[in-house]
C-alpha positions as CSV (number, residue, x, y, z in Angstrom):
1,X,-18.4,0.5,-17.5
2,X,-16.1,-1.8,-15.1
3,X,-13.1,0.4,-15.9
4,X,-14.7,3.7,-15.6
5,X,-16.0,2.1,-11.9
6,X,-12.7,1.2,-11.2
7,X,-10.8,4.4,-12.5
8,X,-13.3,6.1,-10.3
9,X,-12.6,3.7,-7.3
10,X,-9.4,4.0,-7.6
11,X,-9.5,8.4,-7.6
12,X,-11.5,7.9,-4.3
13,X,-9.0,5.8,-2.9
14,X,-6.3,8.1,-3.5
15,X,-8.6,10.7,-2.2
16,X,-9.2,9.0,1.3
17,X,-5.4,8.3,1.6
18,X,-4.6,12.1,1.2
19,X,-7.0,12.5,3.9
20,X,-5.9,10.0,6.5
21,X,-2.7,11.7,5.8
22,X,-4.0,15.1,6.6
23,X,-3.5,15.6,10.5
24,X,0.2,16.6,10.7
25,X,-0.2,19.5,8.1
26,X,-3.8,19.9,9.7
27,X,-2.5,20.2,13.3
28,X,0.1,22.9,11.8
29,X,-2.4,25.0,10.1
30,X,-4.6,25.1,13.0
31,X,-4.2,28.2,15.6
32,X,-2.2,27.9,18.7
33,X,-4.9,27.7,21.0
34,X,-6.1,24.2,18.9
35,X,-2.6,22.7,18.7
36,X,-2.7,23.2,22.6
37,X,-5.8,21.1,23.2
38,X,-5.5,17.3,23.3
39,X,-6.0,15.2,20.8
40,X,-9.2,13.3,21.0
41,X,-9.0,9.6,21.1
42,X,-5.9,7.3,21.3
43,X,-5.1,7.1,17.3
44,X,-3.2,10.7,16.4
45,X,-3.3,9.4,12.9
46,X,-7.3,9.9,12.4
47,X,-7.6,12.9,14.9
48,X,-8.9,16.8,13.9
49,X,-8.7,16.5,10.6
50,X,-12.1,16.9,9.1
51,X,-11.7,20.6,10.9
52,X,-9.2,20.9,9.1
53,X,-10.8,20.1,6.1
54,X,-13.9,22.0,6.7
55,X,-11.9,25.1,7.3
56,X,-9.5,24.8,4.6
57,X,-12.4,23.8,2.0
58,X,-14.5,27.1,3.6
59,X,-17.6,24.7,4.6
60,X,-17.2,25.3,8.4
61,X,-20.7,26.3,10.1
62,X,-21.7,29.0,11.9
63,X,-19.2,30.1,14.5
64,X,-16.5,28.8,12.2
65,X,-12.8,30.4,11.8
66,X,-12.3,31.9,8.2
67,X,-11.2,29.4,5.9
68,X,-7.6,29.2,4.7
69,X,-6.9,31.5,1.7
70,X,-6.3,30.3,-2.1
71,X,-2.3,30.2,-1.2
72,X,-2.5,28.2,1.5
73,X,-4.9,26.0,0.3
74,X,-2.5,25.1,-2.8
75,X,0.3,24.5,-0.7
76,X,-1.6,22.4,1.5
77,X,-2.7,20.2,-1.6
78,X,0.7,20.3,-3.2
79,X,2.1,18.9,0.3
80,X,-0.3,15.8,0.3
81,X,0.6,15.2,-3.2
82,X,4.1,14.8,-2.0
83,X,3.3,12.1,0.2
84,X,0.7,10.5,-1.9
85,X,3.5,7.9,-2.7
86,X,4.6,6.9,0.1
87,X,1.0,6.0,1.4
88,X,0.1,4.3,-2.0
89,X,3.4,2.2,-1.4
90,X,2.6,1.5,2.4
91,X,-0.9,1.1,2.7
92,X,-1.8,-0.9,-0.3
93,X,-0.7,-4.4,-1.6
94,X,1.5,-2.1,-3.9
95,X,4.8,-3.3,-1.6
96,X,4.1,-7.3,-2.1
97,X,3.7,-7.0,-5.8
98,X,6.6,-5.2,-6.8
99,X,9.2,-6.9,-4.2
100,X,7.8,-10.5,-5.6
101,X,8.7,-8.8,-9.1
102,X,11.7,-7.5,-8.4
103,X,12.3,-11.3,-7.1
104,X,11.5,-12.9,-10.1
105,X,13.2,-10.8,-12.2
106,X,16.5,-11.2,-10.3
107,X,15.6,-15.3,-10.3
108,X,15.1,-15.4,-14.2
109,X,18.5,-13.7,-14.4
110,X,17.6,-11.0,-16.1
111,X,19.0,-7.7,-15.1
112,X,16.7,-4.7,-17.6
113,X,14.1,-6.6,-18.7
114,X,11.1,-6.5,-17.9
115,X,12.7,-2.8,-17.3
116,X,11.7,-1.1,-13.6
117,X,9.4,1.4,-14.7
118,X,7.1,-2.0,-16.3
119,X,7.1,-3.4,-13.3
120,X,6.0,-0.8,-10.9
121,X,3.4,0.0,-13.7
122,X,2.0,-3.9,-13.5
123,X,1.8,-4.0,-9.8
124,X,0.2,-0.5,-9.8
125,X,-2.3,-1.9,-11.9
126,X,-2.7,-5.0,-10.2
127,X,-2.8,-3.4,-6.8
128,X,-5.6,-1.3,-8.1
129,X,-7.5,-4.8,-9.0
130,X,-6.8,-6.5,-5.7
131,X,-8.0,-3.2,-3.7
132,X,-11.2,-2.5,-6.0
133,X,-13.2,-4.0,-3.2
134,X,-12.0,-1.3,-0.8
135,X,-11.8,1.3,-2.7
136,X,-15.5,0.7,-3.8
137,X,-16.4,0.6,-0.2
138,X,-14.1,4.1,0.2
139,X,-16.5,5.5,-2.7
140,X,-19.4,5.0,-1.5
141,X,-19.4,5.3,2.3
142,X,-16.8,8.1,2.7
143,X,-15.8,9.9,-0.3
144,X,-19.6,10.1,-2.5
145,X,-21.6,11.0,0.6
146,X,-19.0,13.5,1.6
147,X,-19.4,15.3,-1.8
148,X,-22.7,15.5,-1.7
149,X,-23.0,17.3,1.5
150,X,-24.8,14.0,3.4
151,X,-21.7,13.5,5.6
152,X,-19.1,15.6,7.5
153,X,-15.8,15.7,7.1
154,X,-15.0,13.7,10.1
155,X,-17.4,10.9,10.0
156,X,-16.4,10.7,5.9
157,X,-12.2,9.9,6.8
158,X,-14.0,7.8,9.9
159,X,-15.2,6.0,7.7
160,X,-12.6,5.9,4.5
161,X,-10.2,4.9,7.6
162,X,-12.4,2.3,8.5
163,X,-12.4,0.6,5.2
164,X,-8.2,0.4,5.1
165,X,-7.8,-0.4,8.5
166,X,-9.5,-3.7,7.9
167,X,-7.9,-4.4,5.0
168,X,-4.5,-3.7,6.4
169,X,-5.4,-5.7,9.5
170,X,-6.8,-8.6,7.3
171,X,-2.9,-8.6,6.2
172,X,-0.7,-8.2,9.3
173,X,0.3,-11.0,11.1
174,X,-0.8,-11.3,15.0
175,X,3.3,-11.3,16.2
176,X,3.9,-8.2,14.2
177,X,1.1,-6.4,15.7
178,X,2.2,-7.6,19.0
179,X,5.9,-6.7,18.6
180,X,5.2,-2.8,18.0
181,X,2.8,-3.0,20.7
182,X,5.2,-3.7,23.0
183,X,7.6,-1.2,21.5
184,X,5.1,1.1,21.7
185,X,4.6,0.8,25.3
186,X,2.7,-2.6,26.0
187,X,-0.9,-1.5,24.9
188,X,-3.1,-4.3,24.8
189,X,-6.7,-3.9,22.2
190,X,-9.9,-5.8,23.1
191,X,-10.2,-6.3,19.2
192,X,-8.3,-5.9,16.0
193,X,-10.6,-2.3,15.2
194,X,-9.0,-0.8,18.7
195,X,-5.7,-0.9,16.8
196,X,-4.3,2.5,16.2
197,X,-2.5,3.2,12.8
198,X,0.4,4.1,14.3
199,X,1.4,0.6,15.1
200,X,-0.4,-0.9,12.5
201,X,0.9,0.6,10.1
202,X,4.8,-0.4,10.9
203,X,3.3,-4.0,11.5
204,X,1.5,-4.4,7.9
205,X,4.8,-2.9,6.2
206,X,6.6,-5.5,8.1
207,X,4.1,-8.5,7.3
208,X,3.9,-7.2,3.7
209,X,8.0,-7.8,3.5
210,X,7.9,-11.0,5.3
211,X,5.1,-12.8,3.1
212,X,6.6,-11.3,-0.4
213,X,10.0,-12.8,0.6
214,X,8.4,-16.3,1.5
215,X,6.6,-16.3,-2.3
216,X,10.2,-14.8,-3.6
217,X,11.5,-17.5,-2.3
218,X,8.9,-20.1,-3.6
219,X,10.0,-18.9,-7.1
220,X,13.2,-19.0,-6.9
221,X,13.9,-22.2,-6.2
222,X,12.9,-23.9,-9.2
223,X,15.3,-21.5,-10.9
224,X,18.1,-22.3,-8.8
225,X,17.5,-26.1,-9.3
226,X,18.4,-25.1,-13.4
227,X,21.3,-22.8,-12.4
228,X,22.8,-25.7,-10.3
229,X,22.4,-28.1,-13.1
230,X,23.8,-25.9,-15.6
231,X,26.6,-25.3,-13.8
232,X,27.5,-29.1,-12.9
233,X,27.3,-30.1,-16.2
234,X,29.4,-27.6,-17.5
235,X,32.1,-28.5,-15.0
236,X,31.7,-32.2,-16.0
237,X,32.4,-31.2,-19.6
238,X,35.3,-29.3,-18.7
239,X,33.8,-26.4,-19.4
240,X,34.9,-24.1,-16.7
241,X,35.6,-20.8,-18.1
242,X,31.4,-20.7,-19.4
243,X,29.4,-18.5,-17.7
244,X,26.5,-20.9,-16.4
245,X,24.3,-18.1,-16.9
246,X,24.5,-18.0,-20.5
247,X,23.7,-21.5,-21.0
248,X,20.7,-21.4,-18.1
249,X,18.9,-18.1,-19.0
250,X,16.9,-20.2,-22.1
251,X,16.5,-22.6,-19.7
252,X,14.7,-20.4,-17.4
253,X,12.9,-18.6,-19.8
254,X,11.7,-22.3,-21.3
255,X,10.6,-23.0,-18.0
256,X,8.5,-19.8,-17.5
257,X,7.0,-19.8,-20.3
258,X,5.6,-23.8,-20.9
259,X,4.4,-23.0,-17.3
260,X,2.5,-19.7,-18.5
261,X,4.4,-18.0,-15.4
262,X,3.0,-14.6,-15.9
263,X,-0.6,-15.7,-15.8
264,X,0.4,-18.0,-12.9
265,X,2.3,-15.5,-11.0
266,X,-0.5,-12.7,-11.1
267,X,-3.0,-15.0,-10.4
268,X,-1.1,-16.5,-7.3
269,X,-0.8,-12.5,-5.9
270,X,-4.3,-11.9,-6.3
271,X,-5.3,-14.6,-4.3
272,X,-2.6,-14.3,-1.8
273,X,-4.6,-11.1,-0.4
274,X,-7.7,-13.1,0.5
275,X,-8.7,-13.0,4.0
């Protein structure tokens, strides 16, 4: 039952993403007379798109334009898809996890194994455990009342926008918020809600980097401590023309395993995405 919760979960969060990332193509699809009006609110990110939706989907009220036809309506779907990657990469704790990975991986000295393709599969997986509290909160404020006709399009991405602004915000460190701020023209926001995705979304990426190179950097050190060794001994001995690698990669693989590193190292991420 906790799998099929979180398989679901994790279909609604991938849902609400494709949504938030609905108002360019939205904005294109809409007639010339809409694309004139202004956008409502300060955020471009969340605005128009459940009319979009509505009249794409054919669930407009009375008064409504015709909805988009079966064509359209594919290629609107196939051109979310598209991006689905980028906004699973950028919006979730996706980009820690596999840059910590790809860290440790480099520290052990190991160049194809674990291979590329395991990794980004076991920070998929863990990503979808570390965002199962939003996603459940997706589910069932945005995405379930949506399909059962309780909520409208708009107040349903409100509200899936609501859940992954706070966790993205719970994330983002105050100077990198501040910095494309400033870039973005010296905006200042009574709270952390008031924050538009457009600059907190270059700020979380940027956070994200920052704190996955500080824990990269925790575990490489211990590794560097055997490399170092390795390699002064062998020059003691004389021993010059040795690769220290050869003679450190048991070493390091000794080391991560008495330690149960793997068990250590996931638990560490987890945790590192408390507020």
């Amino acid at each position: 039952m906790r799998g099929r919760s979180m398989i679901r979960a994790a279909l609604a969060g991938a849902l609400a993403l494709l949504l938030l990332a609905l108002p360019g193509l939205a904005h294109a699809a809409a007639p010339a007379a809409a694309a004139a009006a202004p956008l409502p609110g300060p955020d471009p990110v969340a605005a128009g798109i459940g009319g979009a939706i509505e009249r794409a989907l054919g669930s407009g009220g009375a008064g409504s334009q015709a909805p988009l036809s079966l064509s359209l309506q594919l290629l609107l779907v196939m051109g979310l898809l598209t991006i689905l990657p980028a906004l699973v990469l950028m919006m979730t704790s996706f980009l820690r996890i596999l840059v910590v990975l790809a860290i440790l991986r480099q520290a052990l000295g190991l160049q194809g194994a674990p291979p590329g393709q395991v990794l980004a599969g076991l920070a998929l997986f863990l990503s979808l455990f570390v965002m199962a509290p939003t996603l459940d909160v997706v589910n069932s404020t945005a995405i379930a009342p949506y399909a059962a006709g309780t909520l409208g399009a708009d107040a349903a991405i409100a509200k899936a926008g609501e859940a992954f602004h706070a966790f993205m915000l719970a994330q983002t460190r105050e100077a990198n918020l501040m910095l494309f701020s400033d870039l973005a023209g010296g905006a200042r926001f009574a709270s952390g809600a008031e924050v538009p995705f457009s600059i907190l979304l270059p700020a979380f990426v940027t956070s994200e980097l920052e704190t996955a190179f500080q824990i990269g950097f925790m575990i490489y050190l211990p590794f560097l401590v055997i490399d170092l060794v390795v390699a002064s001994v062998l020059m003691s001995l004389g021993m010059m023309m040795l690769s220290p690698t050869i003679i450190s990669l048991p070493f390091k693989l000794l080391l991560f395993v008495l330690v149960d590193g793997w068990a250590l190292l996931m638990g560490s991420l987890a945790m590192s995405f408390a507020p």
